[in-house]
Backbone bond lengths (Angstrom), bond angles and torsions (degrees), N, CA, C in turn:
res aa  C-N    CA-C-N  psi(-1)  N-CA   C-N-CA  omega(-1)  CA-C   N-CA-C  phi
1 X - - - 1.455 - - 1.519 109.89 -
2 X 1.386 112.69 156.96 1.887 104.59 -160.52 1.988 73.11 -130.86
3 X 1.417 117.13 132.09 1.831 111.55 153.33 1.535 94.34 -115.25
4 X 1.570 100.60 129.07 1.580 122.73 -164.61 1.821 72.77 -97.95
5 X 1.838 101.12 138.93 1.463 107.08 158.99 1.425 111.66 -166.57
6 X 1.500 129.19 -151.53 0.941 151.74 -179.07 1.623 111.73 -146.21
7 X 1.393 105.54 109.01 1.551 121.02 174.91 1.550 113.94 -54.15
8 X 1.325 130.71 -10.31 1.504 147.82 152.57 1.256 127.23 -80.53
9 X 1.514 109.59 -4.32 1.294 113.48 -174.64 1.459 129.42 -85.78
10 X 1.458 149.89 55.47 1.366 131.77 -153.57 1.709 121.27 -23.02
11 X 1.385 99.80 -33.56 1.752 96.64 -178.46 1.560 108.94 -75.11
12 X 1.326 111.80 -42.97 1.215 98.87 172.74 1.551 133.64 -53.76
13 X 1.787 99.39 -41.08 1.468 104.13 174.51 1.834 123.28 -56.77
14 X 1.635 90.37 -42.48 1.846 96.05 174.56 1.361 104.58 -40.77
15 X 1.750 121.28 -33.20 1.476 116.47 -162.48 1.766 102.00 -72.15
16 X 1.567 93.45 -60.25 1.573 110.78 176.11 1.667 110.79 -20.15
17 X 1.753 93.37 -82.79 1.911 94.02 169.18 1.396 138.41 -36.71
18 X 1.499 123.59 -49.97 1.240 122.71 129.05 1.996 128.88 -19.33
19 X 0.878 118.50 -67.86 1.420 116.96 166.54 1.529 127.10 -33.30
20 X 1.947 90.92 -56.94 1.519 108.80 -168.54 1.603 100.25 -70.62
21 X 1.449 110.09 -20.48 1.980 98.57 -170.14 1.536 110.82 -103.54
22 X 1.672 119.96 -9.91 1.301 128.45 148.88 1.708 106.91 -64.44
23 X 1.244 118.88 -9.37 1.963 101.25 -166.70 1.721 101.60 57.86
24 X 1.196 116.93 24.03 1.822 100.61 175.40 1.653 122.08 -80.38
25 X 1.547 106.44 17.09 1.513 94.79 -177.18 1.763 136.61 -54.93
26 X 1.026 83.73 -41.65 1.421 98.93 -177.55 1.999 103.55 -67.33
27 X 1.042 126.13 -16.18 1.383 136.62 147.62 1.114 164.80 -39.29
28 X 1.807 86.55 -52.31 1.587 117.25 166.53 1.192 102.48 -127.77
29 X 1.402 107.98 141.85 1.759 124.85 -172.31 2.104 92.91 -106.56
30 X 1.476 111.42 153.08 1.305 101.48 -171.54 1.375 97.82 -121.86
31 X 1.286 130.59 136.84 0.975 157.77 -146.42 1.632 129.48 -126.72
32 X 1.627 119.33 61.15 1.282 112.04 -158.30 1.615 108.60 -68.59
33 X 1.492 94.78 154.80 2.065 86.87 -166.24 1.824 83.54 -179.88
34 X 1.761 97.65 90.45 1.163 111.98 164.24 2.089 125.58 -56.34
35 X 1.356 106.17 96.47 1.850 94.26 174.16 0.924 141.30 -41.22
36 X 1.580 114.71 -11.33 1.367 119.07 173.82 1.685 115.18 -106.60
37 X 1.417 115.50 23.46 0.998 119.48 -171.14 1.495 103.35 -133.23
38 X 1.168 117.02 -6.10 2.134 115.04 145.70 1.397 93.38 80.86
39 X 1.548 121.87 1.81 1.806 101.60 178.90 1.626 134.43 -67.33
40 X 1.858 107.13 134.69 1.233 124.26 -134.65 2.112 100.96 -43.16
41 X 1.728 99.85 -13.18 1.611 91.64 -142.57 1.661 89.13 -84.55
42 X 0.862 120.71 -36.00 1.764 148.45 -171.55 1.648 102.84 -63.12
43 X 1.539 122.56 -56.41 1.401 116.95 -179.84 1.784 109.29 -92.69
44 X 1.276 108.62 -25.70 1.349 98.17 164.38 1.496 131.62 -57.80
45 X 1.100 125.12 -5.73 1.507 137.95 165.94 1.391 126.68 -120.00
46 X 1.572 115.53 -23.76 1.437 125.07 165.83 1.617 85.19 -111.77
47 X 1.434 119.40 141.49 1.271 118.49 161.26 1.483 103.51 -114.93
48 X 1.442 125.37 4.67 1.627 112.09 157.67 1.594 111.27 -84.48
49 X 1.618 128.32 14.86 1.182 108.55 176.82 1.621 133.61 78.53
50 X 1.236 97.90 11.19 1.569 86.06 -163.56 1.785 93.05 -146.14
51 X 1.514 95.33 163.44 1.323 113.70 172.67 1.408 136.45 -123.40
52 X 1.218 107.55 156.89 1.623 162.19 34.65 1.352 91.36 -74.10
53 X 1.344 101.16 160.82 1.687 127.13 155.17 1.425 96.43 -159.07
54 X 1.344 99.52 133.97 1.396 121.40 164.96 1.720 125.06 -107.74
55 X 1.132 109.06 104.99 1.490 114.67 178.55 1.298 97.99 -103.95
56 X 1.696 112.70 129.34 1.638 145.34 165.49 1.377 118.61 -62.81
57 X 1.184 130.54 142.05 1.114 137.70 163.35 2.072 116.22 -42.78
58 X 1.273 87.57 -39.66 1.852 101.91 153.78 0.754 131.50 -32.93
59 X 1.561 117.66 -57.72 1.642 127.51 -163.29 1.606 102.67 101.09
60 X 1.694 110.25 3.33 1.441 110.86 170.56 1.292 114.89 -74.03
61 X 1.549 138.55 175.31 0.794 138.59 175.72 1.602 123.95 -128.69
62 X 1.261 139.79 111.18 1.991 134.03 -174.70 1.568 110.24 -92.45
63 X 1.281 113.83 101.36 1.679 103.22 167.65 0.989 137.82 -112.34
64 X 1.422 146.08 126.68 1.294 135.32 179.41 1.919 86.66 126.39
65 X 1.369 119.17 137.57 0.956 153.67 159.73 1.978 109.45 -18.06
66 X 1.492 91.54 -73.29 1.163 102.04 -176.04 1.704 129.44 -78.88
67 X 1.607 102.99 -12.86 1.541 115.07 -162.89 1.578 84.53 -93.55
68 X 1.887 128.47 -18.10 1.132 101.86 173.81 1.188 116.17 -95.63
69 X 1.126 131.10 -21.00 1.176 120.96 172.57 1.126 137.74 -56.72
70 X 1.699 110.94 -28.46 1.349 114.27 172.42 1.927 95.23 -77.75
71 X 0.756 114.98 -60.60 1.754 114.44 178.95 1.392 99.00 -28.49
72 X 1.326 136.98 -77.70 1.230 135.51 157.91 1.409 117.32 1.40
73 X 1.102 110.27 -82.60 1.913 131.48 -170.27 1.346 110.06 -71.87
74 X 1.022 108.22 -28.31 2.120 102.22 -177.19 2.122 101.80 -119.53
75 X 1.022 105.82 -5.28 1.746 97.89 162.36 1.158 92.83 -108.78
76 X 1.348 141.18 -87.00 1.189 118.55 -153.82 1.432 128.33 -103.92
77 X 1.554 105.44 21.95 1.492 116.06 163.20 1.541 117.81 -100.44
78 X 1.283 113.66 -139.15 1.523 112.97 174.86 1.856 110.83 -134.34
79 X 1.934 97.49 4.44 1.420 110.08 159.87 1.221 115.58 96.77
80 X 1.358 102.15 -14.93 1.625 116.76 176.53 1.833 130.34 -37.66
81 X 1.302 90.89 -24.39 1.097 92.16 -178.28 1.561 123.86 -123.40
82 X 1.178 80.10 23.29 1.636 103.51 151.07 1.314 143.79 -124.21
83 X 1.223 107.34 -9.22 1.457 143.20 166.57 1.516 118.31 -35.95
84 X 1.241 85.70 -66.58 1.787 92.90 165.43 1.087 139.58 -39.60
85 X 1.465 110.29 -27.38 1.548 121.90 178.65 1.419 116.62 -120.61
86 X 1.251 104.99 -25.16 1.820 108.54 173.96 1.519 112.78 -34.62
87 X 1.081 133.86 -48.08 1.718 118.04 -165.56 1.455 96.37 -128.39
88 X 1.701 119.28 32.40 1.514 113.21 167.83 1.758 98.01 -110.45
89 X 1.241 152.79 93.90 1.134 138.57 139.38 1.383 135.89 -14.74
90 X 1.508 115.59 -18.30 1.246 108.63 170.00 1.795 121.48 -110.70
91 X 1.384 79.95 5.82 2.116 94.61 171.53 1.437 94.23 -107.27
92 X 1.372 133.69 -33.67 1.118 109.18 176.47 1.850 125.73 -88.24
93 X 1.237 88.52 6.17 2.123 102.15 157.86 1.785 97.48 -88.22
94 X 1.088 120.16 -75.97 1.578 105.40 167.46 1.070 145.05 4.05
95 X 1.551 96.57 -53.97 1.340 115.93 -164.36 1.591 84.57 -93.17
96 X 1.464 128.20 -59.22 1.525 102.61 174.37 1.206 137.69 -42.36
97 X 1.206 129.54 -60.38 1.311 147.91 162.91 1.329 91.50 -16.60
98 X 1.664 132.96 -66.54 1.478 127.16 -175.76 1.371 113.10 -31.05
99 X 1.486 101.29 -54.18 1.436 101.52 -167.16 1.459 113.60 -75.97
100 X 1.304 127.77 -30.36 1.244 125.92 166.65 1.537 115.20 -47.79
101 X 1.503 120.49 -51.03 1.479 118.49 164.91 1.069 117.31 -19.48
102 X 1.621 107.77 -83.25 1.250 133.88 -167.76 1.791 114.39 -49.07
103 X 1.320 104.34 -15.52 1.488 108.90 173.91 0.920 105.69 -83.69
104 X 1.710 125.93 -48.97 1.558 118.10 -169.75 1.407 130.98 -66.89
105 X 1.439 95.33 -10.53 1.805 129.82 -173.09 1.376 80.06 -75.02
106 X 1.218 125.10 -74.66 1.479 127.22 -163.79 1.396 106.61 -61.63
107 X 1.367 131.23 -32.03 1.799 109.08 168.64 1.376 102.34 -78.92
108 X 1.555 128.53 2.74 1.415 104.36 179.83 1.422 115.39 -91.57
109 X 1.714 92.98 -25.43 1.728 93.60 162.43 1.396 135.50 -69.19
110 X 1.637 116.55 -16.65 0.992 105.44 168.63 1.309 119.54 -86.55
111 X 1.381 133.82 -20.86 1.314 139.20 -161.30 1.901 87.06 -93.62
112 X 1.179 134.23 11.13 1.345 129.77 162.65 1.743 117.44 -99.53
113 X 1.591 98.20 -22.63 1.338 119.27 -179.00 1.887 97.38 -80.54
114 X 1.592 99.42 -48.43 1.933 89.79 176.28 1.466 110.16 -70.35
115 X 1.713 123.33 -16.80 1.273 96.32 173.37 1.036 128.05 -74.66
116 X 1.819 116.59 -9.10 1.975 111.45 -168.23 1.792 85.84 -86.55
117 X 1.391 119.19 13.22 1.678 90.72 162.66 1.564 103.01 -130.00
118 X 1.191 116.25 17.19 1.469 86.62 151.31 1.748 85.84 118.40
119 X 1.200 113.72 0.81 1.770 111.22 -158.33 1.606 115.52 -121.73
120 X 1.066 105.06 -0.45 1.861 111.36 -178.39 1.637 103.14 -71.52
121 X 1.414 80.89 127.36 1.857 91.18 164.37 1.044 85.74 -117.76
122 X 1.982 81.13 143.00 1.578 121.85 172.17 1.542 107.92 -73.74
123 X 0.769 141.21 -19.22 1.693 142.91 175.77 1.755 91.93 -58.64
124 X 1.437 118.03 -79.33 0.778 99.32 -170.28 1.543 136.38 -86.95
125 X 1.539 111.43 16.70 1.552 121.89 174.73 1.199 95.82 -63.81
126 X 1.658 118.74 -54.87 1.497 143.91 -171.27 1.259 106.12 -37.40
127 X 1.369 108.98 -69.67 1.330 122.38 -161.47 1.737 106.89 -80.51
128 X 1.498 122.02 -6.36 1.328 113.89 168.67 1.340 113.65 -77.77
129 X 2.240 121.08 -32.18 0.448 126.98 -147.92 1.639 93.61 -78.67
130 X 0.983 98.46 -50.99 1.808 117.84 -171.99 1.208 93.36 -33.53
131 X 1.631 139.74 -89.61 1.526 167.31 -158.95 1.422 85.73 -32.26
132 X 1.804 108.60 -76.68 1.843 104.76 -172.03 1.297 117.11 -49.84
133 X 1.475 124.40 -30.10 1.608 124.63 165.36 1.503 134.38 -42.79
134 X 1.817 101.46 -50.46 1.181 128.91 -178.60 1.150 96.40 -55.02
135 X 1.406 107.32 -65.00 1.735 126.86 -147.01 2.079 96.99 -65.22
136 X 1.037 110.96 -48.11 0.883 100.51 -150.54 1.868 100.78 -75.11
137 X 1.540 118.62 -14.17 1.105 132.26 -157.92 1.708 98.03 -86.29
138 X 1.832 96.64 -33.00 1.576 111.89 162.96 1.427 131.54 -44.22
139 X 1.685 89.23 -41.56 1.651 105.51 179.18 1.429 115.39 -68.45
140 X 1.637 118.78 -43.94 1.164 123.09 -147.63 1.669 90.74 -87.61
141 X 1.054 104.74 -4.27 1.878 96.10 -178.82 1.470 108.39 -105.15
142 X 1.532 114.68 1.49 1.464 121.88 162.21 1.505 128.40 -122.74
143 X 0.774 128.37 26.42 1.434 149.12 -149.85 2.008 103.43 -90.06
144 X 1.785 91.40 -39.94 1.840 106.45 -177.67 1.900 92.25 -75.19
145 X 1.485 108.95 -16.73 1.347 96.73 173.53 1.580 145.72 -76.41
146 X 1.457 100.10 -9.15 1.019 130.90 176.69 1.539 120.33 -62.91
147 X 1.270 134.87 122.36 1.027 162.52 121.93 1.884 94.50 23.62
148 X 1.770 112.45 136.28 1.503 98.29 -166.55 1.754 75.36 -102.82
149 X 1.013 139.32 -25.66 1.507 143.86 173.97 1.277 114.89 -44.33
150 X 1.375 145.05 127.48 1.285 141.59 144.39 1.369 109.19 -27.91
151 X 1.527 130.51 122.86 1.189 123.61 161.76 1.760 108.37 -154.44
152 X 1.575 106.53 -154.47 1.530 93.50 -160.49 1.121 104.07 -96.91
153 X 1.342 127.72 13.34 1.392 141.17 179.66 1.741 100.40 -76.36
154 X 1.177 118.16 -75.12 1.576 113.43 166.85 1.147 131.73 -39.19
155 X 1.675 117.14 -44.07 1.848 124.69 169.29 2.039 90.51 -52.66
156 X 1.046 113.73 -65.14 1.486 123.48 -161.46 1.908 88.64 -40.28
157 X 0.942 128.13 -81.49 1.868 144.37 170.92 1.156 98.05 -36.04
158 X 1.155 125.33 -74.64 1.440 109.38 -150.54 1.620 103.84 -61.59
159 X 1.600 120.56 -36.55 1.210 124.70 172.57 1.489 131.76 -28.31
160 X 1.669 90.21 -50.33 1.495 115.43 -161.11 2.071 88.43 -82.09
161 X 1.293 140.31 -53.70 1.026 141.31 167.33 1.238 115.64 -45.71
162 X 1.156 129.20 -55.11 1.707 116.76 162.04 1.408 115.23 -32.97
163 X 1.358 120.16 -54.82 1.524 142.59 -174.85 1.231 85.49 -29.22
164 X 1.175 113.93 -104.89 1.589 154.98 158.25 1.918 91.54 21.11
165 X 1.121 97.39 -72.32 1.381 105.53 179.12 1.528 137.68 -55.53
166 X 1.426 91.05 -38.81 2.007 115.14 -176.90 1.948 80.26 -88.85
167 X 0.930 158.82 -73.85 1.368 144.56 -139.87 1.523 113.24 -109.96
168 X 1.497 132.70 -21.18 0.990 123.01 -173.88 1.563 109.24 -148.51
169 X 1.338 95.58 79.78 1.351 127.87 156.72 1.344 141.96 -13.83
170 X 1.879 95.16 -57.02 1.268 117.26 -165.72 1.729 113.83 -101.41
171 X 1.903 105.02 10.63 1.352 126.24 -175.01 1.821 90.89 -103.15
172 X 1.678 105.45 119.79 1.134 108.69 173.16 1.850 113.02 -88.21
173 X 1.374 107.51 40.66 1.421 97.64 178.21 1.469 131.35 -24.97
174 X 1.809 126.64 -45.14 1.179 121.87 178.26 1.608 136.27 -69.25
175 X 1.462 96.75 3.00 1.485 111.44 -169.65 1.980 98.68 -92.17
176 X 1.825 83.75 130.43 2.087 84.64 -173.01 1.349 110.11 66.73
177 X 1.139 128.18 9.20 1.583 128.96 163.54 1.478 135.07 -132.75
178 X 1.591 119.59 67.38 1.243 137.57 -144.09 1.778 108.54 -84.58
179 X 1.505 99.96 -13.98 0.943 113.89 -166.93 1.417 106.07 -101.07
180 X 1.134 116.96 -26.08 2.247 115.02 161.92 0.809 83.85 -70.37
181 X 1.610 128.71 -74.89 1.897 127.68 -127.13 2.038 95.58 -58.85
182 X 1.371 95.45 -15.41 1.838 72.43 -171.36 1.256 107.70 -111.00
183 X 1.481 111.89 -1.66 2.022 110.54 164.61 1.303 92.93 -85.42
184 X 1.523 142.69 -18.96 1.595 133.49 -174.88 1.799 90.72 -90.98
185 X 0.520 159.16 -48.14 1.563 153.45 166.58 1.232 116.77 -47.33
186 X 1.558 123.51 -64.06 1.541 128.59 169.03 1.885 96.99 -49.28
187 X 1.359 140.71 -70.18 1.374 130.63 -172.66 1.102 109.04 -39.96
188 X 1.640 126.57 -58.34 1.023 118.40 -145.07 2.099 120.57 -89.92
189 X 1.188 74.43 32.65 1.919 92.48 -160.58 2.353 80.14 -120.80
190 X 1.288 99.79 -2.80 1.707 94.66 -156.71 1.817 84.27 -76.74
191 X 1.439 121.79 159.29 1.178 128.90 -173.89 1.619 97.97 -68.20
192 X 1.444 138.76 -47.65 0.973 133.38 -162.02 1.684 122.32 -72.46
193 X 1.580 103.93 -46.11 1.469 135.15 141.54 1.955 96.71 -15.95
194 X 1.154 106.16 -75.55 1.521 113.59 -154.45 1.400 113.98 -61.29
195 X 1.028 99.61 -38.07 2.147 113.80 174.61 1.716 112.47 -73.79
196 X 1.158 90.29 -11.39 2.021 85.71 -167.57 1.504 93.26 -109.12
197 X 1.151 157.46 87.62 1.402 146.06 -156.97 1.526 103.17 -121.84
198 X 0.942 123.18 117.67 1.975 136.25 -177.87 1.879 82.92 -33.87
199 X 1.201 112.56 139.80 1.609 126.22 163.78 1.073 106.27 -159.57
200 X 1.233 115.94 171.40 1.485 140.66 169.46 1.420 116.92 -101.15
């Protein structure tokens, strides 16, 4: 199996961590394949361009962040780490919401990339800023809700908090929020956490 990504990517990394706590290395081959760079091997199997993508030994194809991870954990794991949230409806909004973060993180990086030319709108700096505010203010008032189990609810968070950290600097997320800053500290000390590190 080849997972096409970007070592900067939080979605990709959620995949990474996933990998490292299945032991699937020897499994999946990693595959750097920048999205903004259209290469043939990357859109020929995802045709939205983007990463993770997981191509099977099949010739099947897994896309999207979250559809591999569970593929990951319940084919070739023992599911564990999905368990936790499978028949709770309100861990598996959680666990979305993560990923919604982690998207807005990513339009906030790009709309920081249009500002060094001259092109950032404030509408939507504003309005990225607002969402990560909410969201994250969302988190810190559910955090005792969380699952005492390792599961993909935390990879999903802790992911999106790394983000936060590796790209946007000048976001004081830990201030008035005692309750991330110390599940992003406890994760990021986690063995799997430690090998997958946001890069360029």
């Amino acid at each position: 199996m080849q997972l096409f990504l970007t070592y900067s990517s939080p979605f990709a990394r959620k995949t990474r961590i996933v990998i490292e706590e299945l032991k699937l290395h020897s499994r999946v081959s990693e595959v750097f394949s920048h999205p903004f760079h259209n290469t043939n091997d990357l859109i020929s199997n995802n045709p939205l361009g983007k990463v993770p993508c997981l191509t099977l030994d099949n010739g099947n194809v897994i896309m999207d962040s979250e559809v591999i991870c569970e593929f990951l954990d319940k084919q070739l794991g023992e599911g564990h780490l999905s368990s936790a949230i499978d028949n709770d409806w309100n861990l598996k909004t959680l666990y979305s919401v993560s990923s919604g973060l982690m998207e807005i993180l990513v339009h906030r990086q790009v709309e920081k990339i249009r500002g060094r030319e001259g092109l950032q709108s404030e509408f939507w700096w504003q309005r990225y800023n607002s969402a990560i505010n909410r969201t994250l203010d969302f988190f810190e008032a559910r955090v005792l809700q969380f699952p005492q189990t390792f599961c993909l609810l935390q990879i999903a968070l802790g992911s999106a908090l790394s983000y936060l950290d590796f790209r946007h600097e000048d976001f004081n997320w830990r201030k008035d929020r005692p309750q991330l800053s110390a599940l992003s500290e406890i994760l990021e000390v986690r063995e799997s956490f430690k090998i997958t590190p946001l890069r360029d």
